[in-house]
C-alpha positions in Angstrom: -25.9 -30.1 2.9 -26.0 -27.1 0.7 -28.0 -24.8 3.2 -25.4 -26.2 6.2 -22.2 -25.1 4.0 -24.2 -21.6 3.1 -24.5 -21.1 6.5 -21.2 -21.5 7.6 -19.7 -19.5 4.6 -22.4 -16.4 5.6 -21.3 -16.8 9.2 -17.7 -17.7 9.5 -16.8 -13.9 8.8 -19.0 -12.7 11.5 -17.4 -15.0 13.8 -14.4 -13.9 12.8 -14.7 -10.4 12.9 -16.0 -11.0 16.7 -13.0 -13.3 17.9 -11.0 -9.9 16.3 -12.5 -7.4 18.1 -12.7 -9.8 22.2 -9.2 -8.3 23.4 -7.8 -12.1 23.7 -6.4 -14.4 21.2 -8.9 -16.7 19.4 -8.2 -19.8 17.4 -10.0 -21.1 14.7 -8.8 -24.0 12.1 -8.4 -23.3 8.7 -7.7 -26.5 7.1 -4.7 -29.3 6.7 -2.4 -28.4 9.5 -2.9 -24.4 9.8 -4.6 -22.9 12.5 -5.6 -18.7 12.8 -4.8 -16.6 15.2 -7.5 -13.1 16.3 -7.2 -10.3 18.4 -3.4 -9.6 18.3 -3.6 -6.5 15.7 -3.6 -8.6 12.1 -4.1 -12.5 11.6 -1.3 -15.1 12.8 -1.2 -18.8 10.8 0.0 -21.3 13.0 1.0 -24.8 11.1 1.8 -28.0 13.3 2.9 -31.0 13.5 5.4 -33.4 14.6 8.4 -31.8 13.8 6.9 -28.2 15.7 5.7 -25.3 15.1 5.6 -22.7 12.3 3.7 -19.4 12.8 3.2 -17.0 10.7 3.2 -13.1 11.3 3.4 -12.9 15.3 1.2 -9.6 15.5 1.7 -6.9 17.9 4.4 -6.6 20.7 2.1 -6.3 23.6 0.3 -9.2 22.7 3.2 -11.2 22.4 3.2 -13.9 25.3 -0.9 -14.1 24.5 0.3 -15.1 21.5 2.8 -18.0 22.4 0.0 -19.0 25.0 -2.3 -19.8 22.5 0.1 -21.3 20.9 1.1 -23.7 23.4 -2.8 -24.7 23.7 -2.5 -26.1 20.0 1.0 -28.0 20.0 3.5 -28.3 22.9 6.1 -29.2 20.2 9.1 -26.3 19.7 8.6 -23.0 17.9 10.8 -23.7 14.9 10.3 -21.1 12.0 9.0 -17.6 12.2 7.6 -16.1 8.7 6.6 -12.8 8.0 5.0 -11.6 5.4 6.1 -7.9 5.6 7.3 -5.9 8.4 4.4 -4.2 9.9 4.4 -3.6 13.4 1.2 -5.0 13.7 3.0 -8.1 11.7 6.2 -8.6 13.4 5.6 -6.8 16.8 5.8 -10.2 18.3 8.6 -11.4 16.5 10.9 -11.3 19.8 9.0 -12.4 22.1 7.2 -15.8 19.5 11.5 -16.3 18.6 12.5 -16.6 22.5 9.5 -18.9 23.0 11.4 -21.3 20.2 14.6 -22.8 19.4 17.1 -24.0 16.6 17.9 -27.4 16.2 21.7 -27.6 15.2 24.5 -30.2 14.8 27.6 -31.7 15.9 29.2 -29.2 18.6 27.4 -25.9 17.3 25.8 -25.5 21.2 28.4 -26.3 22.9 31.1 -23.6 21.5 27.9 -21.2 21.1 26.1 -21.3 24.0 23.4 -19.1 22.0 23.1 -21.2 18.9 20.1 -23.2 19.8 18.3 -20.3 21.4 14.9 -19.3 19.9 13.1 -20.3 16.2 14.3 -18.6 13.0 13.2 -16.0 11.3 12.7 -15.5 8.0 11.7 -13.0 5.5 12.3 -11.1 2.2 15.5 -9.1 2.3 13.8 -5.7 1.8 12.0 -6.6 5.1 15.4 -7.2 7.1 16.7 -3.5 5.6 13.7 -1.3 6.8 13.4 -3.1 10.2 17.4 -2.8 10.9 19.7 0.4 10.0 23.2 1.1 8.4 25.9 1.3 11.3 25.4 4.6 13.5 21.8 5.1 13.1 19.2 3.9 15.3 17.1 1.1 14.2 13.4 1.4 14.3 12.7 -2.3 15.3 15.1 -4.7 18.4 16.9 -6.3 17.1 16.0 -9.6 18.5 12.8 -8.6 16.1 15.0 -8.6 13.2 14.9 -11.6 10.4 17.7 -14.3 11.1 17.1 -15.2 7.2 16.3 -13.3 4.0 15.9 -14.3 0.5 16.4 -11.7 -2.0 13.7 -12.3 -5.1 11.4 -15.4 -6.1 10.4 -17.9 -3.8 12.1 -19.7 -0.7 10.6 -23.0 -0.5 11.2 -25.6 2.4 9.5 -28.6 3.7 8.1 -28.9 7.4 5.5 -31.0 9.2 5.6 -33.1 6.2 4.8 -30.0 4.1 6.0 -28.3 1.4 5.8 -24.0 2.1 6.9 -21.4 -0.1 7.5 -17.7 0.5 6.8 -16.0 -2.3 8.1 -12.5 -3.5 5.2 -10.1 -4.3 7.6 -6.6 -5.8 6.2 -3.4 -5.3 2.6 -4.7 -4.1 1.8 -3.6 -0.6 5.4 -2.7 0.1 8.3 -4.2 -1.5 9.1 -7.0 0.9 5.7 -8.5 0.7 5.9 -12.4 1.0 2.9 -14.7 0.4 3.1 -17.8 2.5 1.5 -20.9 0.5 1.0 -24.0 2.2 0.8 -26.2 0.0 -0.5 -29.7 1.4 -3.3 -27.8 3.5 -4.0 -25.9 0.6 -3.8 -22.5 2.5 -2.2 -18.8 0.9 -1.4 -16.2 4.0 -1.4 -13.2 2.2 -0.5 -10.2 4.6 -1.3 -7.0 3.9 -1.3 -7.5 0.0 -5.1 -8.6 0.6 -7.5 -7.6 3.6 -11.1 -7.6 3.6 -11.5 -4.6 6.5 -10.1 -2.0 4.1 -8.7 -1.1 0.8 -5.6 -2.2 0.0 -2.7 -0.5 2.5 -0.5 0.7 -0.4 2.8 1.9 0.9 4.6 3.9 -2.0 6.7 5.3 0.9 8.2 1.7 1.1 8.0 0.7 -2.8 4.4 0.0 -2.8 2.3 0.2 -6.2 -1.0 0.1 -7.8 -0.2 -2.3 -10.1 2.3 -4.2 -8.0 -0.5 -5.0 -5.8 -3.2 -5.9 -8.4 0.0 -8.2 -10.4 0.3 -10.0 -6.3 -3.6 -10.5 -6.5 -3.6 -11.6 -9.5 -0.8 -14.3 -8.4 -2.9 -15.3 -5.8 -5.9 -15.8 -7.6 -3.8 -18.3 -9.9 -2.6 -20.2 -6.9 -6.3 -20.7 -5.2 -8.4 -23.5 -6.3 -12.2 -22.8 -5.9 -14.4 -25.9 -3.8 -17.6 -27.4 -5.2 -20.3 -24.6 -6.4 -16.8 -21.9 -5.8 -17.1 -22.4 -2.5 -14.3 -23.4 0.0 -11.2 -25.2 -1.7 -7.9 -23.3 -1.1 -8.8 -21.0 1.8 -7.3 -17.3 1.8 -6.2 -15.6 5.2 -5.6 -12.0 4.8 -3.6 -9.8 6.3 -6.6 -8.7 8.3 -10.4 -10.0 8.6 -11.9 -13.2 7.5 -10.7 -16.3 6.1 -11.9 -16.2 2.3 -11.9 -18.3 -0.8 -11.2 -17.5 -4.5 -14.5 -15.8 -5.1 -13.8 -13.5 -2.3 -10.7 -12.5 -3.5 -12.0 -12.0 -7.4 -14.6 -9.9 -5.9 -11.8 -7.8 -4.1 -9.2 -7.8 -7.2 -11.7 -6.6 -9.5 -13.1 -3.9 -7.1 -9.2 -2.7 -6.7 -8.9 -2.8 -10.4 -11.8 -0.8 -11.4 -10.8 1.8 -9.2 -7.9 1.6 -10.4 -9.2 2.6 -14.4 -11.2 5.2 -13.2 -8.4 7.0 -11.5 -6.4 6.7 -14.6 -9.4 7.8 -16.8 -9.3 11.2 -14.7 -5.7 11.5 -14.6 -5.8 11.3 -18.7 -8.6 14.0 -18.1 -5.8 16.4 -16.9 -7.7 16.1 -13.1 -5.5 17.5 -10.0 -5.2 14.6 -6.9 -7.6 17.2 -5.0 -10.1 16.8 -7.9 -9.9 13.3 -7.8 -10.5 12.8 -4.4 -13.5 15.1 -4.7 -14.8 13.2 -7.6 -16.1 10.0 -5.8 -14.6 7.6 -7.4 -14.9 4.9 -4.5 -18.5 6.2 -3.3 -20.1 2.8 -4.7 -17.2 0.4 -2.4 -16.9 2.9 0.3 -19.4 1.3 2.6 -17.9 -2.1 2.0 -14.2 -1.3 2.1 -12.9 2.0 3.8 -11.2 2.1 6.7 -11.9 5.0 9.4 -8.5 6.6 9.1 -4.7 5.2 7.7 -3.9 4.0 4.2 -7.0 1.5 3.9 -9.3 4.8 3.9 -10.9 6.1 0.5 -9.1 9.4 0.3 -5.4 7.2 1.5 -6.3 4.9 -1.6 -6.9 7.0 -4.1 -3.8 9.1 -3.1 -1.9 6.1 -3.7 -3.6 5.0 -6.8 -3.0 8.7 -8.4 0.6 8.8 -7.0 1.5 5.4 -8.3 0.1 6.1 -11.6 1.0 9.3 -12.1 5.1 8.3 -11.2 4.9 5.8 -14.0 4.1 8.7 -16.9 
């Protein structure tokens, strides 16, 4: 049994990271009720159930009906609740097109003096999310608005029960961006951490959009409190990222203490009295660099070390 479950650990990213890369959506189950979704530009969680549908994230806008298709091949039930856990293109691209797919239950007369009240699933996210995807009056917003959140919460955690499961959103300031949310679900024992964690790249720090070093290494450091290891640390509360492989708790350790030791050797240098430029010369990464950076964008060596010297250097 202990070779079989070694296996499966060993391969399950492999699979993963080929379902990713097959230009169509691939399902695999987590655990509990959650399901996750490949191939449409960063990981979807789908939970169902009797009551319907909850998804996750929705990924980009052009694979949008893919999305809802695969969808439909898990539960036939209504799309209730859309959660995102930032606002990412490549996290709420779909958000329009997953929303139309659903509906709102409401009461009494609510549909019959608003013809548009039961019309497509809700969705929620942190407030900061809603402000960067909208715009104040007379300026062009960046995102539809049918893409927009229909429900915020400002700081802490929303919590609400569905599928006979309780499901928190949980405020992680100044981590990835300011709006991240994790997503914990708690009777299938399953964290959806978006971008805050992702095992293609380093961590996407933002500081354009209130990102920070140590906001990001406090939100791992949540999650690490929140996941429960299996027998021999493997398995037990699973970990989908924002991109990549499903993980466990020693996967993310691994990753938090990587993004933490980076972090102390940037700040050694800048104590030093050494320039960004010197910095990035100074191969401070070389040793995860293999493992971790991405080809180009802020999950790249030189983007993350940028960040890391930025946010540090703001906080002197």
């Amino acid at each position: 049994m202990k070779t079989v479950a070694a296996i499966f650990v060993i391969c399950l990213p492999i699979v993963t990271l080929a379902q990713q890369n097959s230009g169509d959506i691939q399902t695999l189950k987590v655990q509990g009720n959650v399901y996750l979704l490949t191939g449409a530009g960063a990981n979807i969680a789908v939970q169902i159930g009797d009551a319907g549908v909850l998804v996750v994230d929705t990924g980009v806008a052009e694979m949008g009906e893919k999305v809802v298709a695969a969808i439909r091949k898990l539960s036939d039930k209504p799309i209730q609740y859309v959660l995102n856990t930032h606002g990412d293109s490549e996290h709420t691209g779909g958000n329009d097109i997953v929303r139309k797919a659903g509906l709102t239950y409401v009461g009494a007369n609510i549909t019959g003096n608003l013809t548009d009240a039961g019309v497509g699933a809700q969705i929620y996210a942190q407030d900061n999310v809603l402000k960067r995807m909208s715009a104040p009056t007379g300026v062009q917003a960046p995102t539809p608005f049918g893409s927009w959140p229909t429900e915020t919460y400002l700081s802490g955690r929303k919590q609400m029960f569905f599928n006979s499961e309780p499901i928190e959103m949980i405020h992680q300031p100044t981590a990835h961006t300011d709006g991240d949310s994790l997503v914990f679900f708690r009777r299938s024992d399953v964290v959806v951490t978006g971008d805050i964690f992702v095992t293609t790249s380093y961590p996407p720090i933002d500081l354009d959009r209130g990102g920070s070093i140590q906001g990001e290494i406090e939100a791992l450091n949540n999650v690490l409190e929140m996941a429960i290891p299996g027998y021999q640390d493997e398995a037990g509360t699973y970990i989908i990222p924002g991109h990549g492989w499903i993980s466990d708790r020693p996967d993310l350790l691994e990753y938090r203490d990587m993004v933490t030791i980076i972090r102390d050797r940037v700040q050694a240098a800048i104590k030093k009295g050494m320039t960004l430029e010197q910095v990035k010369s100074a191969g401070l990464t070389k040793d995860y660099d293999g493992r971790y950076s991405a080809k180009s964008g802020l999950g790249s060596a030189d983007k993350f070390v940028e960040a890391v010297y930025k946010s540090l250097s703001q906080k002197k």
